[in-house]
N, C-alpha and C positions, 0 to 999 in steps of 0.2 A: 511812526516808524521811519528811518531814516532809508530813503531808499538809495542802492547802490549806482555807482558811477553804470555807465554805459556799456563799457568795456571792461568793468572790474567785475572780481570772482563773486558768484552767485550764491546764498545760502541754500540750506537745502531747501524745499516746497516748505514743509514742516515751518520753517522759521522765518520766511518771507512771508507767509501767513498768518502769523502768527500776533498775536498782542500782550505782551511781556505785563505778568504782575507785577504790579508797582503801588504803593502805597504811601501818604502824603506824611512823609517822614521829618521833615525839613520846618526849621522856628517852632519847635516845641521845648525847647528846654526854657525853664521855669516857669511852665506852667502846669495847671492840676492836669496830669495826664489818663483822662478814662478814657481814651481811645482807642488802645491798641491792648487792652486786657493784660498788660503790664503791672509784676509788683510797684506800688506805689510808694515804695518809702525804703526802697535799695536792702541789699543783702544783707548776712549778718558782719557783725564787726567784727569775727574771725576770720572771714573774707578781706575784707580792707587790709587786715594788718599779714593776710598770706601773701597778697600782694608785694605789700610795701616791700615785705623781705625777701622778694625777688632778689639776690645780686645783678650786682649791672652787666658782671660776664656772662651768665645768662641769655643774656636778651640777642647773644650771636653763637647760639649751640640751637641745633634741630629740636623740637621740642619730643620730650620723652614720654610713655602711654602707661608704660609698667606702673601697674597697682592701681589703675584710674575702673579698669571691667571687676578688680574683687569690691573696689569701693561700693560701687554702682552694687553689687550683690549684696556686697554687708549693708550697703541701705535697704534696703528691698528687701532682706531678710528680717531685719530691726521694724519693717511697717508695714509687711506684709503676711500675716501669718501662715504657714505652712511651707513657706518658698527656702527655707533656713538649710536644709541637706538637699535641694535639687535644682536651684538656678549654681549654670557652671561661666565663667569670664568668657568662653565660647560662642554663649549666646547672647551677648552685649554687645552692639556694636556701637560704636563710639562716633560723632558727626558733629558738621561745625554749624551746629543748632537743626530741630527739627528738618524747616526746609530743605536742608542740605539730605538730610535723610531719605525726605519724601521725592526728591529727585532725582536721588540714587536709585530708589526702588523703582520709578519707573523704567530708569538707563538698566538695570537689571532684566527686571522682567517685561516688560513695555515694548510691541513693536508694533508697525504701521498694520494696521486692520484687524489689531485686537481691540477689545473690547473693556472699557474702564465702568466698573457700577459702583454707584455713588446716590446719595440725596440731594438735593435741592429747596433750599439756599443753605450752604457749607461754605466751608472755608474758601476764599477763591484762588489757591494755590495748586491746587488739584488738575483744576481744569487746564492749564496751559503748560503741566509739566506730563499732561496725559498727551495736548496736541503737540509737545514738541517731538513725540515718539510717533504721530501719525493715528493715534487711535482714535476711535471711537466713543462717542461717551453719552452714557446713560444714566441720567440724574432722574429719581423717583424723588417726587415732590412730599412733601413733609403733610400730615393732615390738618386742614386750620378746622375751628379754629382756637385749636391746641395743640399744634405742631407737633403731632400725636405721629413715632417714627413710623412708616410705612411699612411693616413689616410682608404681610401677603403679598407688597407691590415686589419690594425686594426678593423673596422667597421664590415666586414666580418669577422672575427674572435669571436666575441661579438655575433654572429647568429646563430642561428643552421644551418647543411648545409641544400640542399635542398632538398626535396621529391622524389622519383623516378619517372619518367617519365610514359605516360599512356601505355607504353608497356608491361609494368611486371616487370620493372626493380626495383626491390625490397633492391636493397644494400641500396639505398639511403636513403630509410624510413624505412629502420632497422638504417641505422643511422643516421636517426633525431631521430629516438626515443631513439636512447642510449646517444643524443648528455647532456651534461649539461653546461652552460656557466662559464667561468672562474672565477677562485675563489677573483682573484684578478687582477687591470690594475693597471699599477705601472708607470706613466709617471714622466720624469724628462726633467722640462718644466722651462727659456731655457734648453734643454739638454746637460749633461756633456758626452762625450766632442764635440759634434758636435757645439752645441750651436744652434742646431735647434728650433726654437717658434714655436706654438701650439696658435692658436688666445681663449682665454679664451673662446666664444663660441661652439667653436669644442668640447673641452673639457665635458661641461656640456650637450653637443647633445650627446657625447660620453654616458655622465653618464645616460641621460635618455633611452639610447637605451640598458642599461645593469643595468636594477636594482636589480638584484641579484650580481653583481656584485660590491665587493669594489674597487670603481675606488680613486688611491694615484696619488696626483698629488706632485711632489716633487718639491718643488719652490726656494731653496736654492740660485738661484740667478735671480730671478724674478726683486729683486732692480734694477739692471742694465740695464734694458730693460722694466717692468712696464707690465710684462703679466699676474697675478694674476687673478686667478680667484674670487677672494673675492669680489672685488668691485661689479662684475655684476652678486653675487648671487644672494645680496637682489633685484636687477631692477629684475631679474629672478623669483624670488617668489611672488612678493607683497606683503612678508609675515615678520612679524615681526621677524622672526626666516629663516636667510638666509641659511639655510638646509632645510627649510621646503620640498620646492621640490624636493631636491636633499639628500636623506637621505643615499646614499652610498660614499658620496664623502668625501673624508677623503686631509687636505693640512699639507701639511711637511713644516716648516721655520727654522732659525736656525740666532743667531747670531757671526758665525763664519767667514763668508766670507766678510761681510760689517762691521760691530761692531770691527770685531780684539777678539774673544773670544775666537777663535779654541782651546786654550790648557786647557781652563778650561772646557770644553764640558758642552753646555746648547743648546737645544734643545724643538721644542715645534709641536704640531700636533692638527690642527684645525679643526673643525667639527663638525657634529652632536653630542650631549651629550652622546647617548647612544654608538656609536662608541669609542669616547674616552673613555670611560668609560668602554669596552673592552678591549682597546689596554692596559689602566694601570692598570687591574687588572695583568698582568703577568709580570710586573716590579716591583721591592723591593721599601720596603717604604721610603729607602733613598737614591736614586740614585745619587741626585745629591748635590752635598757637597756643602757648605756653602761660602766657598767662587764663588761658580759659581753664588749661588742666588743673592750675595751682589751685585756680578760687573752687573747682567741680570739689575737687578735695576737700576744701574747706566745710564748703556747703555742704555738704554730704555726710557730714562728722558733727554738724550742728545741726539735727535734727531737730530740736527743740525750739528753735527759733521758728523754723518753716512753720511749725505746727500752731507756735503764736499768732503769728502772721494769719494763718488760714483762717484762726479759731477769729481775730479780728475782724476779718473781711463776714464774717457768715453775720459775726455782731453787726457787723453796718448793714448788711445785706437787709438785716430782719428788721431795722432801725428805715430805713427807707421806704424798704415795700408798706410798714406802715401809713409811711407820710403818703404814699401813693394813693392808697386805698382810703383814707381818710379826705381826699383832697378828690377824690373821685377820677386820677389820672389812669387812662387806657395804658395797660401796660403788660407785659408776660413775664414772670422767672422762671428758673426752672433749674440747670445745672450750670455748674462755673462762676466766676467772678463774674458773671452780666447780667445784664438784662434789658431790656426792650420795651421803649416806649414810645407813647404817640402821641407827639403834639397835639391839641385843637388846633392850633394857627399852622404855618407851613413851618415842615419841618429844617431844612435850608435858610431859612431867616432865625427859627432857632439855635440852632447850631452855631451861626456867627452870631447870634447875638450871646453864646455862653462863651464862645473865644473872648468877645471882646471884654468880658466878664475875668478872662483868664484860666476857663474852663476848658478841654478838650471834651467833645465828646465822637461818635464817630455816624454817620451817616446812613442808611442802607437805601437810596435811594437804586430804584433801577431792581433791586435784588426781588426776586418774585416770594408773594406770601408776605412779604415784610417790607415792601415798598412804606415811605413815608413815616417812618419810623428813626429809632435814635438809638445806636445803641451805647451804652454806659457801661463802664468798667466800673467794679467795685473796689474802692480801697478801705480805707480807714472809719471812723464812725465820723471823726475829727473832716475827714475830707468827705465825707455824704452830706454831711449838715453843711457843710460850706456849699457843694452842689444842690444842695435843694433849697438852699436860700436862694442862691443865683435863679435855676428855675422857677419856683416863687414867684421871682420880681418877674421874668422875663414872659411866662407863659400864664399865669394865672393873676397878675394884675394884685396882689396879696402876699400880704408877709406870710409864711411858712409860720 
């Protein structure tokens, strides 16, 4: 942290305290990148060429939104069954990528001495857009050792405790009465990096059991596994409006991990109208630049491609865990593009030794439950066989 001159202006408590998420972004291009659960082999080529046909006067007019929230619907209709007569452009809100979302929503609903519930080990973007707001935060730990989600832990959380006993035992109902429920549930569902699933049910038993409560379900790679809570809002409501019942539940999507979009950040957050329509009052009227909207469009109208891509990635998925299990390597799948593994030797001398290989992979070192572990991003079958060769040589002393 850089700290302030002597006599210059002061942030608030919040942000002088704070320790800003950052991520080793920098001398990664051209190489195999499984670190950051990024598409590994770029967008479709209707993409590239929406691009190109950008004109150049363009590039100095404010960038325009109309028809980007029915896009966003007509996809979500076309791969979502039941949503086709009841998501409206209303309840799409548009962001310059996820994060930009999930920082909105705290600036939204988020204030000093509320309460953030979450799991642990998650994303770690949560956590310091929860302290920049002052709150509170309650991370229930995952169950090893099958990072099996916490539900009773979470459930009980969502309640106030319980009354004192008929003894006189009075702590208890002085604190139900001071209890309030959490300001926000923030699930990231598969979870990153566990890849733990959450059956879309839970979820919304979750949401009714806390209606004061904005429950984020963060679905960023729900394609690869097919957990979305969307399809069984509407069966859920009977209601032409699949919020109806569930008026706290707010879903995070994004086309950067399937689509290939990550560097032009585009982002979207589904819900009830009147939520979204909090979360984007505290985002600027232009967040997201013009060439994000073109290619969103693009991608969005090529369906078909996404779905190659995905059906690829499950092919390498299922193509590796093999060689894992075959090779006797400690390791967990479960949901998303990843997965988690555990060196026998140290895992920090593995890691650079797969850079220097020309491999990314990404660390969890520090993160509880999964300390000493690796986790890998899945691409192609083409690019798994080249990382299990490299692993191979580096960790098992044996050709693959």
């Amino acid at each position: 942290m850089i700290p302030c001159l002597p006599d210059g202006p002061q942030a608030r408590p919040e942000v002088e305290s704070l320790q800003s998420y950052s991520a080793p972004l920098e001398g990664r291009r051209g190489l195999l990148r499984l670190d950051f659960n990024e598409n590994t082999v770029g967008p479709s080529p209707r993409v590239v060429e929406a691009i190109r046909a950008i004109p150049a006067d363009r590039y100095a007019i404010y960038p325009e939104y109309d028809g980007l929230r029915e896009a966003v619907v007509a996809n979500l209709s076309a791969t979502t069954p039941g949503l086709a007569r009841s998501l409206a452009p209303e309840q799409v809100g548009l962001f310059n990528g996820v994060d930009a979302a999930i920082h909105a929503l705290f600036q939204a609903y988020g204030a000093a001495g509320d309460r953030l519930l979450t799991t642990s080990p998650t994303f770690g973007y949560y956590t310091p857009c929860a302290r920049m707001q002052g709150m509170a935060i309650e991370a229930i730990p995952y169950e090893a050792p099958s990072f099996t989600f916490p539900l009773a832990g979470i459930g009980a959380a969502l309640q106030p405790p319980a009354a004192g006993d008929a003894a006189g035992d009075t702590d208890g109902n002085e604190a139900q009465a001071s209890w309030t429920p959490p300001r926000i549930l923030l699930l990231c569902n598969p979870n990153n990096p566990t890849g733990t699933r959450l059956a879309p049910e839970r979820i919304l038993e979750l949401a009714a059991l806390a209606p004061h409560t904005l429950v984020v379900v963060d679905e960023l790679y729900e394609a690869f596994t097919g957990d979305s809570v969307l399809p069984l809002l509407l069966q859920a409501s009977g209601a032409a409006d699949p919020f109806a019942a569930h008026p706290n539940l707010l879903v995070l999507r994004s086309l950067a991990k399937t689509a290939g979009l990550a560097g032009l950040r585009i982002g979207f957050a589904i819900g009830p109208a009147a939520v979204v329509d909090r979360v984007s009052r505290v985002t600027g009227p232009y967040d997201i630049n013009s060439f994000a909207v073109t290619a969103a469009h693009a991608a969005l109208a090529d369906q078909p491609y996404v779905e190659a891509y995905v059906a690829e990635v499950l092919r390498a998925r299922d193509w590796l865990v093999q060689r894992l299990q075959e090779a006797g390597v400690h390791h967990h799948v479960d949901g998303g593009n990843y997965l988690l593994i555990w060196p026998k030797g140290d895992a920090g001398v593995v890691e650079a030794e797969l850079r220097r290989a020309g491999i990314l992979v990404r660390s969890m070192a520090g993160k509880p439950l999964i300390d000493g572990s690796l986790r890998v991003s899945l691409g192609t079958l083409d690019q798994m066989q080249c990382f299990w060769a490299a692993y191979a040589a580096i960790e098992l002393s044996a050709s693959p």
